[in-house]
C-alpha positions as CSV (number, residue, x, y, z in Angstrom):
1,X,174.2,106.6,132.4
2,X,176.6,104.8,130.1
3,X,174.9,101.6,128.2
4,X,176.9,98.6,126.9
5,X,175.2,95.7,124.8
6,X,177.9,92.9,124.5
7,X,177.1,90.1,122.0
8,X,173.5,90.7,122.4
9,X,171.3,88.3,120.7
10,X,167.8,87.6,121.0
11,X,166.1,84.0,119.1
12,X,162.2,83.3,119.2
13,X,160.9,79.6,118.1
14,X,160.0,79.4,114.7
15,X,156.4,79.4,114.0
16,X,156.5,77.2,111.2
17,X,157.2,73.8,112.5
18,X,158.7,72.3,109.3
19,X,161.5,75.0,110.2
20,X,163.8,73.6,113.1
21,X,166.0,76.9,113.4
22,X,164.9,79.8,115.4
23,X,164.2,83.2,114.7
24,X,166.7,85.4,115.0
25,X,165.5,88.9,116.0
26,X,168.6,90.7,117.4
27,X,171.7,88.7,116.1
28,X,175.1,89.8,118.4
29,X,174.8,93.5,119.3
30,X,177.4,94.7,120.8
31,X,177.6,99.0,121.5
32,X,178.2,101.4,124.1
33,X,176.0,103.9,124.5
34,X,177.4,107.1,125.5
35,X,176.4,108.8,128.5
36,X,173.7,111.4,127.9
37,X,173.5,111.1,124.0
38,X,170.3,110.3,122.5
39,X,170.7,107.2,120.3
40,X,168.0,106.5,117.0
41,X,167.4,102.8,116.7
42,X,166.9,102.5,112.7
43,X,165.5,100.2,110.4
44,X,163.1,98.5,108.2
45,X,160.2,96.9,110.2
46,X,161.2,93.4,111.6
47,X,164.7,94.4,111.5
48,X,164.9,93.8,115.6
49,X,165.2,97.3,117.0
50,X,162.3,97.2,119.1
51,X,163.4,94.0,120.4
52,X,166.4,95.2,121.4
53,X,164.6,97.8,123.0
54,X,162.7,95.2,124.9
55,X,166.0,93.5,126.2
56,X,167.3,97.0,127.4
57,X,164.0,97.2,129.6
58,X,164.0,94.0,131.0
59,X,160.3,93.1,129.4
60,X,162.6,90.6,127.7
61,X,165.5,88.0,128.7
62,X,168.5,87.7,125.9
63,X,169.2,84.5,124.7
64,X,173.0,85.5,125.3
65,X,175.1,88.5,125.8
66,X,175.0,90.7,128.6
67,X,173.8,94.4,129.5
68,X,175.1,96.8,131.5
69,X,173.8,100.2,132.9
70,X,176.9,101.9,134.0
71,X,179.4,99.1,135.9
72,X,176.0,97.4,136.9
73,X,175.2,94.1,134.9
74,X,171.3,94.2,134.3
75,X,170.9,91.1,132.6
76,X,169.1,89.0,134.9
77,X,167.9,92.4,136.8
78,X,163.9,92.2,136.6
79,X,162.5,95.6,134.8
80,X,160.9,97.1,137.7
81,X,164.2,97.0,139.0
82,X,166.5,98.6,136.0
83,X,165.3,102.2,136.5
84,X,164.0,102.4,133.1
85,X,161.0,104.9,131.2
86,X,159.6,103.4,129.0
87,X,157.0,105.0,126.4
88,X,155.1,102.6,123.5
89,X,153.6,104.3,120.4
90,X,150.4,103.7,121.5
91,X,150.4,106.1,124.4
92,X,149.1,103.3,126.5
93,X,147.6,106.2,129.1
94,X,144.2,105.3,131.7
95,X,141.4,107.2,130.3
96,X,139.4,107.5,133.7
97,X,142.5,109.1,135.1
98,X,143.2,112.9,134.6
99,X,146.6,114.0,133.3
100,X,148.4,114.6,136.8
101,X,147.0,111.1,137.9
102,X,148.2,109.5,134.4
103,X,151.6,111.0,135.3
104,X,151.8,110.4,139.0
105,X,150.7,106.4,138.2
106,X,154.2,105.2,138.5
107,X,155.3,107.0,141.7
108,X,151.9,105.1,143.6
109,X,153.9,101.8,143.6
110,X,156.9,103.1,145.6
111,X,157.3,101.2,149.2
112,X,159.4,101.4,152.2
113,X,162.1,104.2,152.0
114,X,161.5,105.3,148.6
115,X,157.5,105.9,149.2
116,X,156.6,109.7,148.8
117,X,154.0,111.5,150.3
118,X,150.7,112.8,148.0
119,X,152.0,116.1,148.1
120,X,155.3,115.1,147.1
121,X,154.0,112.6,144.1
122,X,151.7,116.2,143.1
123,X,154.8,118.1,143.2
124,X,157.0,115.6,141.2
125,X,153.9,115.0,138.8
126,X,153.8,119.4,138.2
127,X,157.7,119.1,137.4
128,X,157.2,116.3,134.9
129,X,154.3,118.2,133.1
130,X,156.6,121.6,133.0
131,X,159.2,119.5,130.6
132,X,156.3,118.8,128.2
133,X,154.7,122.1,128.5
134,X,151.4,120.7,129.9
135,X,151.4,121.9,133.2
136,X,148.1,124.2,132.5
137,X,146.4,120.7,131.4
138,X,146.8,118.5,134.8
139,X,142.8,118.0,135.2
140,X,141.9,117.2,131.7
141,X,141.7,113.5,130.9
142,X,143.3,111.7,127.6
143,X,140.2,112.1,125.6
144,X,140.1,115.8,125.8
145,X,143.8,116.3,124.7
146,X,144.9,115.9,121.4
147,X,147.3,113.2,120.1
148,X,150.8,114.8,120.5
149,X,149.5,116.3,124.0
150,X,148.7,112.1,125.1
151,X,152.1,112.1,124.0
152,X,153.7,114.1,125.9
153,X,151.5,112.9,129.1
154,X,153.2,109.2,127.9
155,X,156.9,110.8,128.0
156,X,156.0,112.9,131.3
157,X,154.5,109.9,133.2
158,X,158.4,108.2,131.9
159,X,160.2,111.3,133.5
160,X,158.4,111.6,136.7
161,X,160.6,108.6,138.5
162,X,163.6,110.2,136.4
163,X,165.3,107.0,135.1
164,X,168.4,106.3,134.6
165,X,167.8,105.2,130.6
166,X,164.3,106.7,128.7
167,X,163.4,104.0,126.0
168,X,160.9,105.6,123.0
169,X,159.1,103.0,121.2
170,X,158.3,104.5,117.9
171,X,156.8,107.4,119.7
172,X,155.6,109.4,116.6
173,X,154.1,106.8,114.5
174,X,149.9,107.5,115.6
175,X,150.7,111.5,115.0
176,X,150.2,113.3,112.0
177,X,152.9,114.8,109.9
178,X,152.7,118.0,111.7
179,X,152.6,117.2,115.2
180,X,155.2,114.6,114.3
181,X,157.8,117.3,113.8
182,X,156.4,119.3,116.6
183,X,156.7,116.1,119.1
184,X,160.2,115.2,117.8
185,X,161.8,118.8,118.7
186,X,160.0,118.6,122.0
187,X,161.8,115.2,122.7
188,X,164.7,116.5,121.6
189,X,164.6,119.6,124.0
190,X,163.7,117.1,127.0
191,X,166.7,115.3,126.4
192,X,168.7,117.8,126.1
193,X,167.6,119.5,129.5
194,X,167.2,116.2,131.6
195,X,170.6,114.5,130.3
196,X,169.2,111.2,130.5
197,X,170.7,109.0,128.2
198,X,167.2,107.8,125.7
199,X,167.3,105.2,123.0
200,X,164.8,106.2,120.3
201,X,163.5,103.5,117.9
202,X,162.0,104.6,114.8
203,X,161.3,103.0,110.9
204,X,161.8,107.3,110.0
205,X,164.9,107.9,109.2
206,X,164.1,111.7,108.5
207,X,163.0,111.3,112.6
208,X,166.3,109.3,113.6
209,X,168.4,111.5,111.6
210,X,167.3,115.3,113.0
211,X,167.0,114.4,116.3
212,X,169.9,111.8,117.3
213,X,173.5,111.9,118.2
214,X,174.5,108.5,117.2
215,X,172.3,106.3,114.4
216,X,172.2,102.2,114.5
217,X,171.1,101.0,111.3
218,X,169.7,97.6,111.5
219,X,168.4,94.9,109.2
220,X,167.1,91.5,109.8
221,X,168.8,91.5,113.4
222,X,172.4,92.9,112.2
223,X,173.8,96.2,112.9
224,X,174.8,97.8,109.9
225,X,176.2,100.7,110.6
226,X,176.4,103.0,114.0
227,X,177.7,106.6,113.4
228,X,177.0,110.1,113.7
229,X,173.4,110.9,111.0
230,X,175.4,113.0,108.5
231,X,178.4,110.8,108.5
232,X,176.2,107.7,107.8
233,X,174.8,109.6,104.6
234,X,177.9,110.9,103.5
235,X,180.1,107.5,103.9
236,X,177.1,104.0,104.1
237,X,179.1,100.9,104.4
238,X,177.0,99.4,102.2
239,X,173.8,99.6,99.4
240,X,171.5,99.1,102.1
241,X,172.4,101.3,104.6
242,X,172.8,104.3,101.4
243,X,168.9,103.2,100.1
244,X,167.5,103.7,103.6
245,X,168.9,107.2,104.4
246,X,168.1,110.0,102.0
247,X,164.9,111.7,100.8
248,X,164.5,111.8,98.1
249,X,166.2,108.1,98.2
250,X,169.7,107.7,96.3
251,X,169.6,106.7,92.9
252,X,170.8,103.2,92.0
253,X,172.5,102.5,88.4
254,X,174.1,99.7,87.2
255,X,177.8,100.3,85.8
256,X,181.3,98.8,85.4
257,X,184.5,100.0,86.3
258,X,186.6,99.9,83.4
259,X,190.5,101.7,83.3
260,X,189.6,103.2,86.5
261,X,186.3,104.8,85.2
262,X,183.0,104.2,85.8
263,X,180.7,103.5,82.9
264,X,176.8,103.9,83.3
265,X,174.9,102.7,79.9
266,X,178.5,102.8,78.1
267,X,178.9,106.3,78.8
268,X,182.2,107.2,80.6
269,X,180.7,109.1,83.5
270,X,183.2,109.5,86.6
271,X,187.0,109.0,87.1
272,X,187.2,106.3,90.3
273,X,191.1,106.1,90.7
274,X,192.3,102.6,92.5
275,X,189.3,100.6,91.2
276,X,189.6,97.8,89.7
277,X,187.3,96.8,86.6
278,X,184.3,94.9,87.5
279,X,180.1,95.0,87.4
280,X,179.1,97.8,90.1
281,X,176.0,99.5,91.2
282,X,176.6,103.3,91.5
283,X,174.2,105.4,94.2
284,X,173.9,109.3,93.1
285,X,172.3,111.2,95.7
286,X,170.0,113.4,94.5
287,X,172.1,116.6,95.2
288,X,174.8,114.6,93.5
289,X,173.9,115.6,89.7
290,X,174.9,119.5,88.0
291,X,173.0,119.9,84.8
292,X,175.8,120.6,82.1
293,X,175.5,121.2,78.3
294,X,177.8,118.6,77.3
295,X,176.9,116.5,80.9
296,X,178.8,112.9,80.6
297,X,175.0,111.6,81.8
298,X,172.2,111.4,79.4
299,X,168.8,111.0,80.4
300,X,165.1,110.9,79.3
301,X,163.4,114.1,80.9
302,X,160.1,113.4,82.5
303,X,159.2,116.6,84.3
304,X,160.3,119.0,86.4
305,X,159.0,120.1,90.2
306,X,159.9,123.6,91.2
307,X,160.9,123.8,95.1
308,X,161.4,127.5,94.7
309,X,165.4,127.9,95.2
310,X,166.1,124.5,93.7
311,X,164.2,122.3,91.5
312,X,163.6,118.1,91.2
313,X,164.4,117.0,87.9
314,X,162.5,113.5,87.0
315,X,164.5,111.4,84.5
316,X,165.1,107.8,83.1
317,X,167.9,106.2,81.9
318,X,168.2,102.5,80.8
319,X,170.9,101.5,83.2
320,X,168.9,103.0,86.2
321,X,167.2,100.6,89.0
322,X,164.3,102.1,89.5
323,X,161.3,104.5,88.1
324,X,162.2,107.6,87.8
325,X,165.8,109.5,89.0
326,X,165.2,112.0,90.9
327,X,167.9,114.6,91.0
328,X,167.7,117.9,93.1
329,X,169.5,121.1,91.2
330,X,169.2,124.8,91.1
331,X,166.0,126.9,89.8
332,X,168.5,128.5,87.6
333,X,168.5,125.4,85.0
334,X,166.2,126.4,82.3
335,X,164.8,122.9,81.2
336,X,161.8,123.8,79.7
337,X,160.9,122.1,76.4
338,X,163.6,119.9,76.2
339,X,163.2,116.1,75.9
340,X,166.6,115.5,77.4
341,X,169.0,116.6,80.0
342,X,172.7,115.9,80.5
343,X,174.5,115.4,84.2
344,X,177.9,115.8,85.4
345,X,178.2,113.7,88.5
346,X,179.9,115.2,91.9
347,X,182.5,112.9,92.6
348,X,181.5,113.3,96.7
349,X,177.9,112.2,96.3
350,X,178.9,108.9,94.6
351,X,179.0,106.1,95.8
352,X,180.1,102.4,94.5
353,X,178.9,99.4,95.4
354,X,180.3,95.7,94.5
355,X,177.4,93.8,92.4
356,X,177.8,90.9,94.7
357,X,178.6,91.7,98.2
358,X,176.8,95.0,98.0
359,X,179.7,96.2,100.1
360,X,181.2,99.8,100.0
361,X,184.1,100.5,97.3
362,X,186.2,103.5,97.9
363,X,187.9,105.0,95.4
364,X,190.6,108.9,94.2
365,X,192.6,110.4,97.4
């Protein structure tokens, strides 16, 4: 099922009554949402995406803009009408229920034509349960499973009416780290076999960004940037979007672009043909730096972390924003002893940023 968001926006009163103007949580969305993708809603918290995850399910009403499911405008459409799952990070399962009742739960409410038979409610319940591998649990109860089994019963009781759109509210968040990667592949091998199309919302961008086909960044109720997770880390529009994605994060330096090279600490560092000279801030991903005797970078060396095939240096520079730079490079770098260590930058994990907009500036080719 396609989704389209048109000019979506979403304003709550302000709580402070000395401020006239609303709140703005979700500030003119508009997307499509391809058929049968799995999309990662991303952002800081209070940025809006689980607002806009509310609108899409109907639990709430836009202050303008319209939705669509397919051809079908849903806007007005109440949410036991919209054909939506929906699964909240707190699991939100009946603990006097066993897992096949916990998953059966929303079938009990069909009427007329649509009202199944106990048999066939079992039958759809064992079908659910097979997609999240619990089938061999169906008469324990939530207190005897453990937290990524709850939820799983959560995204199984979602699946048993087989929606047109599944709608993950920061699913992972109550899990440990373990069972969060464990749970993520799981939802990503449900999607994949269902086809539903399923809107993931997430503050994780290592979550968003192994499991999704598309990424919407978000901040304060603005999309930021929509794209496929790699391409948003190898091209951000802006210094937000390139903070949020990355771990280690990228690492921010002030500079200026003088004679179409970029100067960090008055060190020439990096030829940026077709930019004009200004103030800049220049990101470095941490993959970005190549340890070189005569490196055009000089930095303080704080310590090194061996990863085995690569290692994390820890440095400092003056012109850096920031405590420590954290650049990833291989085990073969001998560093030991040394108070210092020079980088030459690669030229296609740099990225320049205007000091005042904080917008994207491109520059060579």
């Amino acid at each position: 099922m396609k989704v389209v968001l048109q000019n979506l926006t979403k304003k709550f009163p302000n709580r402070n009554k000395k401020i006239k103007d609303d709140v703005v949580a979700v500030d003119d969305f508009t997307f499509e949402i391809p058929d049968g993708k799995l999309i990662g809603l991303l952002g800081p918290s209070g940025c809006g995406k689980s607002t806009t995850l509310h609108l899409l399910s109907g639990l709430q009403e836009p202050t303008c803009g319209k939705i669509f499911f397919g051809d079908e405008d849903v806007t007005d459409l109440p949410a036991e009408h919209r054909g939506v799952g929906l699964v909240f990070q707190n699991y939100a399962l009946y603990p006097h229920l066993t897992v096949e009742k916990n998953i059966m739960f929303p079938l009990r409410n069909r009427r007329g034509a649509d009202k199944l038979t106990k048999q066939q409610m079992r039958e759809k319940a064992l079908e659910a349960a097979k997609l999240v591998q619990l089938e061999e649990l169906m008469d324990r109860k939530p207190s005897e499973l453990s937290g990524g089994q709850q939820q799983r019963v959560a995204i199984a009781r979602a699946l048993v009416k087989m929606p047109k759109i599944l709608l993950l509210d920061e699913p992972l968040s109550n899990l440990d780290a373990r069972l969060r990667l464990q749970t993520r592949e799981e939802i990503r091998r449900i999607q994949r076999s269902t086809g539903i199309t399923t809107v993931f919302v997430t503050h994780d961008q290592e979550e968003a960004m192994s499991i999704s086909d598309l990424i919407v960044v978000m901040k304060e109720g603005r999309v930021h940037q929509i794209g496929k997770p790699q391409a948003v880390y190898d091209d951000p529009v802006n210094l937000f979007v390139a903070q949020f994605l990355g771990t280690p994060p990228i690492n921010v330096f002030e500079g200026e672009i003088k004679g179409e090279k970029l100067y960090i600490g008055g060190a020439a560092v990096l030829e940026v043909s077709g930019v004009a000279d200004q103030p800049v801030y220049a990101g470095v991903r941490p993959e970005g730096f190549t340890v070189a005797e005569n490196g055009a970078l000089c930095c303080g060396l704080t310590e090194v972390e061996v990863m085995g095939r690569d290692i994390t240096v820890v440095a400092s520079h003056e012109s850096f924003l920031g405590e420590e730079i954290r650049a990833i490079v291989s085990a073969d770098n001998d560093l030991e002893g040394q108070k210092q260590v020079r980088f030459d930058l690669k030229p296609g994990k740099v990225h320049l940023f205007a000091k005042d907009t904080q917008q994207r500036i491109r520059f060579g080719g």
